[in-house]
Backbone bond lengths (Angstrom), bond angles and torsions (degrees), N, CA, C in turn:
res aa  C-N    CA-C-N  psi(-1)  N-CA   C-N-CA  omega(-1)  CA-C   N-CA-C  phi
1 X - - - 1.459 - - 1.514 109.89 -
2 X 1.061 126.10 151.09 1.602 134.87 -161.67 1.379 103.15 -171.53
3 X 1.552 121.94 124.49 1.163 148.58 156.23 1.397 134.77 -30.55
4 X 1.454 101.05 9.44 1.712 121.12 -169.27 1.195 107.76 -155.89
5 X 1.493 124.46 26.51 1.904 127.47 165.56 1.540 121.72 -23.71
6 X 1.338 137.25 169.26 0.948 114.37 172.38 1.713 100.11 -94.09
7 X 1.431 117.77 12.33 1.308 92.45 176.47 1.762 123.05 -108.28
8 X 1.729 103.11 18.40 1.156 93.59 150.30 1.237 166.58 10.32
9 X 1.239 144.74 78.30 1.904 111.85 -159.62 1.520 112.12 -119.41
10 X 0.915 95.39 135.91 1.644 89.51 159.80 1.227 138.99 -19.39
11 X 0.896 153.67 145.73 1.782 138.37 -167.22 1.542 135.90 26.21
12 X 1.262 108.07 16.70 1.133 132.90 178.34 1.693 106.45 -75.06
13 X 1.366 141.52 172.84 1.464 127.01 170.98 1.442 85.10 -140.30
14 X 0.978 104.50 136.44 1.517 113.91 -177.27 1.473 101.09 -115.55
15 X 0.857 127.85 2.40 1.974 133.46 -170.64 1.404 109.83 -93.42
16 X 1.829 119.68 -13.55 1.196 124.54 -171.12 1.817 89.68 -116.50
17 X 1.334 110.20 148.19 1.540 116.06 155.53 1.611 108.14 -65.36
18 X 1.471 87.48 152.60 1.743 120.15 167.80 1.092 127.08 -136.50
19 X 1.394 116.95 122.90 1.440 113.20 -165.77 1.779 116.06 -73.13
20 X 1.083 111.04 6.62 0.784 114.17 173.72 1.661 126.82 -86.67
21 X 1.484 94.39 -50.12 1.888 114.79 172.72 1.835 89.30 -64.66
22 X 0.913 131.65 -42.57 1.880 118.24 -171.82 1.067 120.84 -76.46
23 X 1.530 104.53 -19.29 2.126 102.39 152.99 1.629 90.93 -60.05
24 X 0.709 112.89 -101.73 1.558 131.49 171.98 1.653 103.29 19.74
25 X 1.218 105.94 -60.38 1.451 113.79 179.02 1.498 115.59 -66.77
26 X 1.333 116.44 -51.74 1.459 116.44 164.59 1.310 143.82 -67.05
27 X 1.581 97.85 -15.54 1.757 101.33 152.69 1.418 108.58 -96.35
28 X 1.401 126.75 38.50 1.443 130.10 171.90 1.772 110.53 55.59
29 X 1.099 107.81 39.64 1.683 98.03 158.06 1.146 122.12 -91.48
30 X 1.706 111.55 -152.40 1.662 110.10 -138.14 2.338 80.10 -138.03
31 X 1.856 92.03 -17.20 1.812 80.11 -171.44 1.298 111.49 -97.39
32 X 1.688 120.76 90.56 1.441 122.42 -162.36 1.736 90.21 -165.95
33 X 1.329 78.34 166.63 1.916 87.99 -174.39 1.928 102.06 -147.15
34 X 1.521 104.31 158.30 1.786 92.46 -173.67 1.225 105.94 -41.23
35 X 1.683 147.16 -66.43 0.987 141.58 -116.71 1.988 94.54 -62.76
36 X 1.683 85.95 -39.17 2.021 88.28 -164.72 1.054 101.64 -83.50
37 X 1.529 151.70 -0.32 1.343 155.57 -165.03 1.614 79.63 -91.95
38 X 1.472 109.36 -75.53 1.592 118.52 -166.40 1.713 104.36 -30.33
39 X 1.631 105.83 -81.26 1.548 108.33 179.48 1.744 112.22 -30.83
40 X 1.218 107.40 -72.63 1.616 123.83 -169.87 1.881 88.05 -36.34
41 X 1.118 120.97 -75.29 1.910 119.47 -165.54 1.234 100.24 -47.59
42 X 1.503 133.28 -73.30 1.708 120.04 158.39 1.721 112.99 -6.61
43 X 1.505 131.12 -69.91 1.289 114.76 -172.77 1.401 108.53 -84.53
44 X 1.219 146.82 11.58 1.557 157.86 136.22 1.053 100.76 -61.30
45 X 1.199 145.40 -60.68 1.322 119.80 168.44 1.588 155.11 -84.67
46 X 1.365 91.46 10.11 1.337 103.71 143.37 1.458 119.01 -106.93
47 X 1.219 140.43 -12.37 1.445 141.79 165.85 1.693 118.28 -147.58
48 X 1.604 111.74 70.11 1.270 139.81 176.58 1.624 104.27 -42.83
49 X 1.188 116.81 -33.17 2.291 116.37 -179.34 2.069 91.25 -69.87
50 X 1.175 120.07 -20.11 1.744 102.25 176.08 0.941 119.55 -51.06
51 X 1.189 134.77 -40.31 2.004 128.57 158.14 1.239 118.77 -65.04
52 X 1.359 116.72 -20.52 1.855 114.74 150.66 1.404 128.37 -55.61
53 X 1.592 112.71 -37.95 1.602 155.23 -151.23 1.343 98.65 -81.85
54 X 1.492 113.36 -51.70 1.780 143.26 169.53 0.698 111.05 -62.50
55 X 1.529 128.62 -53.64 2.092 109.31 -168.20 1.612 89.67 -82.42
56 X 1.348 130.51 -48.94 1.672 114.00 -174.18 1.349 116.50 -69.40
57 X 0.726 153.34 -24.87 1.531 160.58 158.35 2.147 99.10 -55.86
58 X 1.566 118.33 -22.42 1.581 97.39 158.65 1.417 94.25 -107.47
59 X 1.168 136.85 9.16 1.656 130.58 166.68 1.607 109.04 -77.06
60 X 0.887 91.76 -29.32 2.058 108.70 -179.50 1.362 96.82 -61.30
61 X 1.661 109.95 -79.71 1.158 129.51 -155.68 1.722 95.58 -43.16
62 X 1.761 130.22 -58.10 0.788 132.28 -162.27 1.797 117.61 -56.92
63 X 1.624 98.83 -40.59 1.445 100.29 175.87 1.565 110.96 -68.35
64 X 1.041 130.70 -37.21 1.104 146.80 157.99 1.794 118.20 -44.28
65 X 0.753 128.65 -21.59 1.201 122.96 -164.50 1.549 88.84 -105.90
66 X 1.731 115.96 -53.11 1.488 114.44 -167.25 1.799 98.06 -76.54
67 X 1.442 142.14 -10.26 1.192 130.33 160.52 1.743 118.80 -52.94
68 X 1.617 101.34 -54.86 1.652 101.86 -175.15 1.768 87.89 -87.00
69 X 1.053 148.69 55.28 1.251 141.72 150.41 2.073 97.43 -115.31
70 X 1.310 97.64 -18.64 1.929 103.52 -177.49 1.110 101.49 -89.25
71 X 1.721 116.13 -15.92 2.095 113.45 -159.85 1.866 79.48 -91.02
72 X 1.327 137.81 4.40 1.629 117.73 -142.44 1.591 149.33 50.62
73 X 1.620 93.69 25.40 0.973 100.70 146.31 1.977 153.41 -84.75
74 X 1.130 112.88 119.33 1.148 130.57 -136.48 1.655 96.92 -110.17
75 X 1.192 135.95 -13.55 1.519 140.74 -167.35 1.943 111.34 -139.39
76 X 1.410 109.70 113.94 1.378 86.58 -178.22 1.736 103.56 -135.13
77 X 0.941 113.22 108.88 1.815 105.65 161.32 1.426 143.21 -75.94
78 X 1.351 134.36 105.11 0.984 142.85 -106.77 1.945 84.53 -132.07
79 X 1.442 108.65 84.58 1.599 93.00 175.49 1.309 114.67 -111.95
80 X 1.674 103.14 143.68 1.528 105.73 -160.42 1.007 130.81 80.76
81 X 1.726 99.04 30.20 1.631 108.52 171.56 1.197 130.19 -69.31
82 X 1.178 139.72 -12.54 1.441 144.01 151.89 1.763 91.64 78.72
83 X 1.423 98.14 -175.11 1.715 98.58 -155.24 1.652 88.42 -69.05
84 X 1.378 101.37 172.77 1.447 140.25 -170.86 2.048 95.52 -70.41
85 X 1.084 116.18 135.95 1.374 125.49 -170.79 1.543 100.77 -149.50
86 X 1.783 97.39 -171.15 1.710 111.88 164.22 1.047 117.72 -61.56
87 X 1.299 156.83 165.62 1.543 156.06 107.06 1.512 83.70 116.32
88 X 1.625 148.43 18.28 1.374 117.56 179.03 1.583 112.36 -47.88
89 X 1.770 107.18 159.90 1.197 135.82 162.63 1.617 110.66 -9.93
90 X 1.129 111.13 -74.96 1.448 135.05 -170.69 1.460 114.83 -58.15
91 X 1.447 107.99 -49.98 1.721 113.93 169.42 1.204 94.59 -52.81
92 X 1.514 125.47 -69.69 1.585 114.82 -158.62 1.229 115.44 -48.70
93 X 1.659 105.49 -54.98 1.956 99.50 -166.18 1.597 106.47 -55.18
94 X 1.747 113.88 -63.37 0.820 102.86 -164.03 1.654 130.05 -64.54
95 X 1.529 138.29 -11.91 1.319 145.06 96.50 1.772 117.93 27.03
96 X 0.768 102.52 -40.68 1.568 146.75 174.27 1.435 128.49 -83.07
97 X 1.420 110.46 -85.95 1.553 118.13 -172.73 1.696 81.16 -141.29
98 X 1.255 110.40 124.44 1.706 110.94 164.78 1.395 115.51 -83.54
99 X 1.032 126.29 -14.08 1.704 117.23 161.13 1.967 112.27 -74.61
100 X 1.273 110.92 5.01 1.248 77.76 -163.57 1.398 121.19 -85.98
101 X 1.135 154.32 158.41 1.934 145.19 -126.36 2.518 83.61 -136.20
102 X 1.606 82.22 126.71 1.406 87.82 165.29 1.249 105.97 -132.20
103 X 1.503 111.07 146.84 1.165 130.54 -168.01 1.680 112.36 -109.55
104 X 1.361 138.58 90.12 1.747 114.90 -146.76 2.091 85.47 -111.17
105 X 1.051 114.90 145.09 1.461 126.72 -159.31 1.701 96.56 -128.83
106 X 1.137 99.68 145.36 1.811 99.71 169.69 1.991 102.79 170.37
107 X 1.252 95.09 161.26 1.379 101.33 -163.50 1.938 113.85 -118.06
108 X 1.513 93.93 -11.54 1.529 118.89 158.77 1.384 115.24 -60.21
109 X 1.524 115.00 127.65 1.640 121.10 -170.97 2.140 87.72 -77.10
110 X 1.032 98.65 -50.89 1.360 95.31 -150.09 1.508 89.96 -67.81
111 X 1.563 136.65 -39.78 1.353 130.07 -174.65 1.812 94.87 -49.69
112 X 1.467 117.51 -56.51 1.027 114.06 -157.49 1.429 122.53 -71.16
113 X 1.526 98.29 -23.41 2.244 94.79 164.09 1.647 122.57 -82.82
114 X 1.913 86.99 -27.07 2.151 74.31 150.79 1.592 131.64 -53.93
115 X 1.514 101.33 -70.19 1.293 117.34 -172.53 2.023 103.36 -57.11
116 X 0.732 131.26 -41.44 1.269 120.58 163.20 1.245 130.35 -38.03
117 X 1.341 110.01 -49.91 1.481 125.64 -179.49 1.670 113.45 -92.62
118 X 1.174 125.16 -16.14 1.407 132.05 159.87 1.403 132.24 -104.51
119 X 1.296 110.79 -4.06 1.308 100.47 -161.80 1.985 107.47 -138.88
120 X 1.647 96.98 10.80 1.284 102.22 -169.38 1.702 98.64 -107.73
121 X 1.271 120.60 67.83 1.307 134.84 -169.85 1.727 119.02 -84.47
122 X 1.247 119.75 11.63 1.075 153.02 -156.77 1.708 149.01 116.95
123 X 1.449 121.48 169.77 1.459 124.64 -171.11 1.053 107.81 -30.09
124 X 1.221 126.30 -17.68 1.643 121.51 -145.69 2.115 96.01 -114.63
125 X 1.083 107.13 -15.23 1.502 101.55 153.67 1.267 133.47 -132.29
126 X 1.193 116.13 156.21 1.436 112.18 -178.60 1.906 109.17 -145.17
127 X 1.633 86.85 168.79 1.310 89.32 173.86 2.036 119.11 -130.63
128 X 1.331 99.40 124.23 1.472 110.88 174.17 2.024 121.46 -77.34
129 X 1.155 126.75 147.99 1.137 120.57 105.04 1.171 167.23 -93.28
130 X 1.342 130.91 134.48 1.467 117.36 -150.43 1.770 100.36 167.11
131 X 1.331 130.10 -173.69 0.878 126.93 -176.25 1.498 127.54 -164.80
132 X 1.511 154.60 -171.49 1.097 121.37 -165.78 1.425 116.11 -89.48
133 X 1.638 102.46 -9.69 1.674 107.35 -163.81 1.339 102.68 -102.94
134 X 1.802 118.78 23.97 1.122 113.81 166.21 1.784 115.68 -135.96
135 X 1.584 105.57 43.16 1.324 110.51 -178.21 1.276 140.20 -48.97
136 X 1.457 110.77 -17.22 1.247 110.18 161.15 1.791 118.46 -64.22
137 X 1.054 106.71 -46.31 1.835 112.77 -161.91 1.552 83.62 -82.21
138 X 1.394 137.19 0.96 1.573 121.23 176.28 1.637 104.41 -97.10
139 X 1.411 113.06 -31.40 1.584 104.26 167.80 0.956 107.27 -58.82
140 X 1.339 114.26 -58.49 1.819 111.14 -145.14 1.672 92.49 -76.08
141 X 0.917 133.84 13.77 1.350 111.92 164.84 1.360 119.02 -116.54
142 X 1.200 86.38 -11.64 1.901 98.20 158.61 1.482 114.50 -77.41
143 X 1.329 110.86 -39.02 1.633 97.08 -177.88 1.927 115.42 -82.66
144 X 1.752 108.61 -25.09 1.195 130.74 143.53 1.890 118.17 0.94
145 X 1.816 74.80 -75.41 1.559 91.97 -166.92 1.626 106.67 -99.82
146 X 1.388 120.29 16.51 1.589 131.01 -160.37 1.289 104.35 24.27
147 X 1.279 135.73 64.29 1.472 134.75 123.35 1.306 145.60 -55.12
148 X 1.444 96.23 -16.06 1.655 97.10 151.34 1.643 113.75 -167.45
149 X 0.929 125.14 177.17 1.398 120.02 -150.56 1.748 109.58 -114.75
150 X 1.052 108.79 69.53 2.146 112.59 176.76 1.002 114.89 -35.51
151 X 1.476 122.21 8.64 1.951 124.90 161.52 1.333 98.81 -83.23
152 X 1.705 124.20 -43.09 1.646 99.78 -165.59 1.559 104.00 -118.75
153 X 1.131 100.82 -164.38 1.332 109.91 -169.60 2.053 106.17 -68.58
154 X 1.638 100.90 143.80 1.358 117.26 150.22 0.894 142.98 -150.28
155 X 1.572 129.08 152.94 1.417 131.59 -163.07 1.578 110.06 -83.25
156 X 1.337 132.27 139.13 1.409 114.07 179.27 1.502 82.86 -124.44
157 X 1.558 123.42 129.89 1.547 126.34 156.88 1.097 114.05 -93.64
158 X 1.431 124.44 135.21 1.605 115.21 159.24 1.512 103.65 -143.40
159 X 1.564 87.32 105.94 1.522 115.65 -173.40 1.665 113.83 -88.62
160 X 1.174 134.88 129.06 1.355 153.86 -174.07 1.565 83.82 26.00
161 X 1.195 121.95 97.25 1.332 121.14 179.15 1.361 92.80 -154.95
162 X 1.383 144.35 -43.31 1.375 143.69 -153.51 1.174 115.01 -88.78
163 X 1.122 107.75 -53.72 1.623 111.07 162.81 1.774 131.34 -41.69
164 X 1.260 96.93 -18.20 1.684 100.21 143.60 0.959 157.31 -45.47
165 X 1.325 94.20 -55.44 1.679 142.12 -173.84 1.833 95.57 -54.54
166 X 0.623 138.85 104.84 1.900 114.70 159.72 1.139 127.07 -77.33
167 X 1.222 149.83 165.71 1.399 160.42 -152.77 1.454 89.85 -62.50
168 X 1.204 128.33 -88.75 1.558 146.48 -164.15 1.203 105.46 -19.59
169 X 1.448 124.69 -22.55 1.602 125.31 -162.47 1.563 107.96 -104.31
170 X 1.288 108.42 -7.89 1.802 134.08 -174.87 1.758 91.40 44.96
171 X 1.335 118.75 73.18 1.650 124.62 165.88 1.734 96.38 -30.04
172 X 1.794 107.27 -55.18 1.494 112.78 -158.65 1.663 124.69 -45.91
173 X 1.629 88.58 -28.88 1.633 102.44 176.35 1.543 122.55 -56.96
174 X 1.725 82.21 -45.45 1.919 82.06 -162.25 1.749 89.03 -80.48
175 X 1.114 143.79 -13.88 1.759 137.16 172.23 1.255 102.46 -72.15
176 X 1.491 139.41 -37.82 1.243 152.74 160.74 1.536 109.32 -33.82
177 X 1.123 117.62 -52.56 1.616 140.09 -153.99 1.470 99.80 -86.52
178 X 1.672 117.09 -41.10 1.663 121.34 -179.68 0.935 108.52 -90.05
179 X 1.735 133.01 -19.46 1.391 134.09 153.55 1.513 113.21 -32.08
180 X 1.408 103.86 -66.16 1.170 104.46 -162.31 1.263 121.26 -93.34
181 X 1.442 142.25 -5.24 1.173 162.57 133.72 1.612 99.08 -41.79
182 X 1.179 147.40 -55.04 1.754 139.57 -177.45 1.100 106.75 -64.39
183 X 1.732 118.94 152.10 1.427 133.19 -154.30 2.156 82.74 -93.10
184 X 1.292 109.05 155.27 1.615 122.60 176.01 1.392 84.23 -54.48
185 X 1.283 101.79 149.32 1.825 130.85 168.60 1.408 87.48 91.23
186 X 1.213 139.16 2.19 1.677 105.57 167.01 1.211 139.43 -92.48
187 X 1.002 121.68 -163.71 1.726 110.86 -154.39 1.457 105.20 -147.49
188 X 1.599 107.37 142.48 1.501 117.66 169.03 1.459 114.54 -110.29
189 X 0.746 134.41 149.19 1.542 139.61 125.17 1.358 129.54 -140.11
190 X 1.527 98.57 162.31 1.370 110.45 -150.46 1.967 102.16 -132.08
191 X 1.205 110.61 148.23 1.032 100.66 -176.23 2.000 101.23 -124.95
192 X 0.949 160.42 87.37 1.652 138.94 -137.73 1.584 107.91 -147.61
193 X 1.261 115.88 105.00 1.529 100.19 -178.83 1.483 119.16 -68.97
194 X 1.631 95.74 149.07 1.766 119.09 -163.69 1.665 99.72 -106.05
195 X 1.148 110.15 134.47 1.864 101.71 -169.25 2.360 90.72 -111.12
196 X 1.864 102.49 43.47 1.572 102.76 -171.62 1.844 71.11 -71.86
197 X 0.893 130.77 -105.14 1.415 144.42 -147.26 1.285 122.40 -57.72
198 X 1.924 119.45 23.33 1.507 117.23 179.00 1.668 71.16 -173.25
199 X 1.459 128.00 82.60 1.586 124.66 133.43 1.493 104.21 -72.98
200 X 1.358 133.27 14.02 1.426 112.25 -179.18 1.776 100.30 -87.44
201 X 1.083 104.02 -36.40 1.644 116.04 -169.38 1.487 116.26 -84.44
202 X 1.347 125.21 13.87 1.796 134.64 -154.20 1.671 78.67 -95.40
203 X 1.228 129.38 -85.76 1.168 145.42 -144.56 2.138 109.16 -65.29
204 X 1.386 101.10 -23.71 1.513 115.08 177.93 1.983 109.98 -81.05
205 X 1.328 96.61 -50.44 1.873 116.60 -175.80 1.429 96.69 -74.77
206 X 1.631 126.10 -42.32 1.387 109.76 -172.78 1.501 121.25 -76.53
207 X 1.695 114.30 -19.52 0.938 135.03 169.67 1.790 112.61 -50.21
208 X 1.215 103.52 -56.89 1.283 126.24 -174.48 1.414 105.44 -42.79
209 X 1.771 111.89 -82.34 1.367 132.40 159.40 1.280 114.46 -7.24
210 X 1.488 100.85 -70.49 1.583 93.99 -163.40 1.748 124.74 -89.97
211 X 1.764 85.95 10.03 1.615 79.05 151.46 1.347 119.79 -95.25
212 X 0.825 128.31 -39.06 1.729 123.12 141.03 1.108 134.24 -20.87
213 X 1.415 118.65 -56.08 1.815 105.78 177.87 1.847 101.87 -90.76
214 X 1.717 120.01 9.92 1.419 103.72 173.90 1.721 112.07 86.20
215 X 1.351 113.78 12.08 1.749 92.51 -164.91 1.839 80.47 -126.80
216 X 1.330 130.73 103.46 1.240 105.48 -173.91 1.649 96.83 -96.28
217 X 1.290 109.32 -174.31 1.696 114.19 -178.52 1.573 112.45 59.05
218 X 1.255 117.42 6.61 1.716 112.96 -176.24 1.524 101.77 -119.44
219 X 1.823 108.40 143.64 1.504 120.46 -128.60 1.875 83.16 -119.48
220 X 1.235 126.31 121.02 1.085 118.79 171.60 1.691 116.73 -130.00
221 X 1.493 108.63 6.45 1.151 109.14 171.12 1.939 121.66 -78.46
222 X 1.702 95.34 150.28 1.564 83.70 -171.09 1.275 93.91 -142.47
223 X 1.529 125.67 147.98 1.487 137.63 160.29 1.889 115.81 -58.67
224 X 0.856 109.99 155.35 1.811 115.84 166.43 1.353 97.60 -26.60
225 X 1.588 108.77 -78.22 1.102 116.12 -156.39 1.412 125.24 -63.92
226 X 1.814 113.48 -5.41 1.268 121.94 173.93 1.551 117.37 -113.04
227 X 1.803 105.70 26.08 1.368 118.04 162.18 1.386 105.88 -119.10
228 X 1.227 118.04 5.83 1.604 123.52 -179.35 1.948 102.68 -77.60
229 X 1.166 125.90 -20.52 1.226 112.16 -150.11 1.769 100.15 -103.20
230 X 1.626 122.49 -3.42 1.311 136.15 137.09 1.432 122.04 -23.84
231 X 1.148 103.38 -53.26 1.195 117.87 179.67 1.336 128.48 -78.78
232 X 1.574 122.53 1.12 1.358 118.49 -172.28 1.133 108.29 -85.82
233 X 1.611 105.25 149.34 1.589 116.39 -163.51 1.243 118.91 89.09
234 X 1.649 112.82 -12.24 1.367 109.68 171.77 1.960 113.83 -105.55
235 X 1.324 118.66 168.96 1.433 115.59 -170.76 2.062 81.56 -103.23
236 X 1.239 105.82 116.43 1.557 102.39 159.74 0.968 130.77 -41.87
237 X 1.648 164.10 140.04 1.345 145.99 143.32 1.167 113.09 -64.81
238 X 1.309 110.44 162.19 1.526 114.11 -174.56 1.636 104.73 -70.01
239 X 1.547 121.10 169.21 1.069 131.88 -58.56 1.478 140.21 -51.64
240 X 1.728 120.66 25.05 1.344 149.96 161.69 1.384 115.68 98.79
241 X 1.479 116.00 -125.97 1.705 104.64 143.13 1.623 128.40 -99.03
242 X 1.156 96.19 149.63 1.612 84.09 -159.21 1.521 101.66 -135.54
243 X 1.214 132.90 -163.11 1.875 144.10 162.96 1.944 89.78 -72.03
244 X 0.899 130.27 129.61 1.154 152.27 175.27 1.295 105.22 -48.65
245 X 1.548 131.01 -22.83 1.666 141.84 -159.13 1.840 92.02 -100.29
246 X 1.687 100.39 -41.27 1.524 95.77 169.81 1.352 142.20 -98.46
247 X 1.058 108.87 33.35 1.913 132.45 178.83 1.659 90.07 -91.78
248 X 1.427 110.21 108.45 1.287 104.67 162.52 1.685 137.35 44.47
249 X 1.465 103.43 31.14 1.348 98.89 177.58 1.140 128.33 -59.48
250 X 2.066 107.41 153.23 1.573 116.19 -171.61 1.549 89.85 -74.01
251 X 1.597 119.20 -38.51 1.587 109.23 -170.19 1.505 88.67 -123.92
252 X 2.023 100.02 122.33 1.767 110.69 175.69 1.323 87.59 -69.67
253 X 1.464 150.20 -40.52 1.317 123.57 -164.75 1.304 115.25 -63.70
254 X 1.308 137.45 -10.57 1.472 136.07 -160.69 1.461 98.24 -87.71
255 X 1.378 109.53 -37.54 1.769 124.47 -170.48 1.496 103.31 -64.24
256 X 1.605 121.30 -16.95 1.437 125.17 177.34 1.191 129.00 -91.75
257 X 1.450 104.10 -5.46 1.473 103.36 -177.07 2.117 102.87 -76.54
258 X 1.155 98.17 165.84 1.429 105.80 153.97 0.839 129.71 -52.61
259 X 1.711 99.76 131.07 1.830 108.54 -160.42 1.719 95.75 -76.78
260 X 1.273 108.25 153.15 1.071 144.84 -174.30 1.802 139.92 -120.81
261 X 1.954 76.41 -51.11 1.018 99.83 -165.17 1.603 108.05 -105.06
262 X 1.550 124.86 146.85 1.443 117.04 -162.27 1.541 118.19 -150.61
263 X 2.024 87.10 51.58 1.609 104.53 168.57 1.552 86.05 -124.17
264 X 1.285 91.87 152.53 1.427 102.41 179.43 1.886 98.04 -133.68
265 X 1.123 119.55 148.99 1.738 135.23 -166.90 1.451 126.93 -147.59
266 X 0.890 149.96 124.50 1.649 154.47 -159.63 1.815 108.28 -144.36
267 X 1.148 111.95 167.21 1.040 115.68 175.94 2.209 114.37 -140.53
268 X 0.721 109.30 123.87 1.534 119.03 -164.21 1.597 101.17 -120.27
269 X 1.534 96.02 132.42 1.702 118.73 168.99 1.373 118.21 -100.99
270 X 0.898 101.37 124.10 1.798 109.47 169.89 1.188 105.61 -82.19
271 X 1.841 113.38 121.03 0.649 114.87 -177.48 1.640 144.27 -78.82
């Protein structure tokens, strides 16, 4: 990694972290610069399993993606996709069903001149800006640009994205709002870390964060049971919300080891 990639951009500031480039860093990529290396090792050292947290959280996404590709789902919007990686959205479904249309959403300049330039491989994907707490202006510009079709069913993911959000902003509303705006048969999932099994690390990592996104004193950590209510209005799939390692594993022995890991993710049908 080196401080002068070619993917660089223009007006970009590379001197501040992005939560976006520090995924990036923790699933061992190459699109990151010191500032997010620096931050990202700060939350490694107070909770070193987050690059564990990272590769299963896109192991999720993947089982997840090829499950609602078996229910027939054929359309998925993907907000808060963060930069372009292994296993994106689009590889998986279409992997799957090659017609199926992804929609990838994000409100990051630099996520969004990656994913533009990597990930727009044809008609069948695209890329938005926009974000979750503005669901109205994210349909209508999907139906806008007919990217996907509000007659049938769609998947909306929003992967480590919520846990951002802090209370004050009621995340639940604007999921409330795309609930009910999607045609019956569609589908959520959520991927959101739960601080049930490490309250030691809530108050150190949130600290971190929110000098980064600028909002200090605002509380965005949540228990299981206070990522369950995302989901209302939706029918859970089995095994509900769970540790992210135990949603449907390819190997049940992996789901047995010692937890570690402390995102937990579900997926819910409207019924």
């Amino acid at each position: 990694m080196t401080d002068t990639p070619w993917h660089a951009l223009a007006g970009v500031d590379t001197s501040t972290p992005n939560i976006a480039r520090m995924n990036d860093y923790f699933l061992g990529g190459k699109d990151n610069f010191a500032a997010d290396r620096e931050a990202a090792d700060q939350v490694l050292a107070i909770a070193p399993e987050i690059k564990e947290m990272t590769e299963e959280n896109r192991d999720f996404l993947g089982r997840m993606v090829r499950y609602l590709g078996s229910q027939g789902i054929r359309q998925f919007v993907d907000i808060g996709s963060g930069l372009p990686t292994q296993r994106n959205t689009h590889e998986v479904a279409r992997a799957q069903a090659p017609d199926a249309r992804v929609v990838y959403v994000d409100s990051d300049p630099v996520v969004l001149s990656h994913a533009r330039a990597l990930l727009v491989d044809s008609a069948q994907t695209s890329v938005l800006e926009g974000d979750i707490m503005h669901p109205a202006e994210l349909l209508d510009a999907c139906r806008e640009r007919d990217l996907i079709d509000l007659d049938e069913p769609v998947a909306v993911l929003i992967f480590t994205a919520l846990h951002f959000i802090p209370h004050s902003d009621d995340p639940f509303k604007s999921v409330a709002w795309l609930r009910d705006a999607l045609p019956d048969g569609s589908y959520l999932a959520i991927s959101h870390v739960v601080f049930d099994t490490r309250p030691d690390a809530v108050d150190p990592i949130e600290d971190i964060y929110r000098d980064i996104l600028g909002r200090p004193g605002e509380n965005a950590a949540r228990t299981r049971d206070e990522v369950l209510p995302f989901f209302d209005g939706f029918e859970l799939v089995d095994p509900g919300l769970v540790y992210i390692r135990e949603w449907r594993p390819d190997n049940p022995l992996k789901a047995q080891l010692p937890r570690k890991v402390w995102m937990a993710g579900g997926v819910g049908r409207k019924p």
